[in-house]
C-alpha positions as CSV (number, residue, x, y, z in Angstrom):
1,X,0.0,0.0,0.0
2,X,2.9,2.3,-0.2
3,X,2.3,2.9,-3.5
4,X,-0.9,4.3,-3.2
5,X,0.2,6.7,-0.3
6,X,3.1,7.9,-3.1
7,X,1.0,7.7,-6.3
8,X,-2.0,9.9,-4.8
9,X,-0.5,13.5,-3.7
10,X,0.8,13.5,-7.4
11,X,-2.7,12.3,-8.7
12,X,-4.9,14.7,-6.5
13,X,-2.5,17.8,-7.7
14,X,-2.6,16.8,-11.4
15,X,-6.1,17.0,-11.1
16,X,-6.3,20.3,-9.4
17,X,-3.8,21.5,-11.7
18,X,-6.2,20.3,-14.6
19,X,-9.4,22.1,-13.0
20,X,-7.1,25.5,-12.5
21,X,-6.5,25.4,-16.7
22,X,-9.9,24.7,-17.5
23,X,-10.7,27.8,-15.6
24,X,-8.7,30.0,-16.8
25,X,-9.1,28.8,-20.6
26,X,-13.4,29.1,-19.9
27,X,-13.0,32.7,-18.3
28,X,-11.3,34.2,-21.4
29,X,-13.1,36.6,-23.1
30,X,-16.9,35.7,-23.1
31,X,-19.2,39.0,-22.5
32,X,-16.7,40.5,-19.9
33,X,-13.5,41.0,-22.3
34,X,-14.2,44.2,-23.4
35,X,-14.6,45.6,-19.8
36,X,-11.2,43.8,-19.0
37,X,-9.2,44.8,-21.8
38,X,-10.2,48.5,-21.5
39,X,-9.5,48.5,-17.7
40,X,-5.7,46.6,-18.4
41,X,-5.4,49.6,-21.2
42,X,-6.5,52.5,-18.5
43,X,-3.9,50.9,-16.6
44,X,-1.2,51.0,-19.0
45,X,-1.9,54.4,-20.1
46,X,-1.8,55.6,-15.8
47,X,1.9,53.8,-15.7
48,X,2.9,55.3,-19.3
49,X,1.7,58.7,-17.9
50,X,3.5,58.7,-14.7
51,X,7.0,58.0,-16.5
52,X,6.8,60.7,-18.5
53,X,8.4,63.8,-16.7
54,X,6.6,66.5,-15.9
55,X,8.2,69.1,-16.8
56,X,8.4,68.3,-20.8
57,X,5.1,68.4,-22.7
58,X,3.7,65.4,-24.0
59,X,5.0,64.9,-28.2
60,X,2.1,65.4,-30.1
61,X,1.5,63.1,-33.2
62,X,1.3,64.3,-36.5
């Protein structure tokens, strides 16, 4: 029975591991992705924003 008592903590996390995938492949995109990607691009623009200094003007495109 030593082999069961070795063979199951590898078993029970593969299967966790397998339940944590499917989850994370099933929650992307779906009705919610716009909302996310806008509020990941709000947060890149805040960082992109704060490492500009100040004290120059922001380059305007032309």
């Amino acid at each position: 029975m030593d082999y069961v008592s070795a063979l199951l903590p590898p078993a029970v996390m593969a299967v966790f591991f397998i339940g944590v995938i499917r989850v994370i492949v099933k929650t992307q995109g779906g009705a919610n992705k716009a909302k996310e990607d806008a509020a990941v691009d709000a947060a890149l623009a805040r960082v992109e924003g704060a490492r500009r200094p100040a004290a120059t003007p922001p380059k305007a495109d032309a």
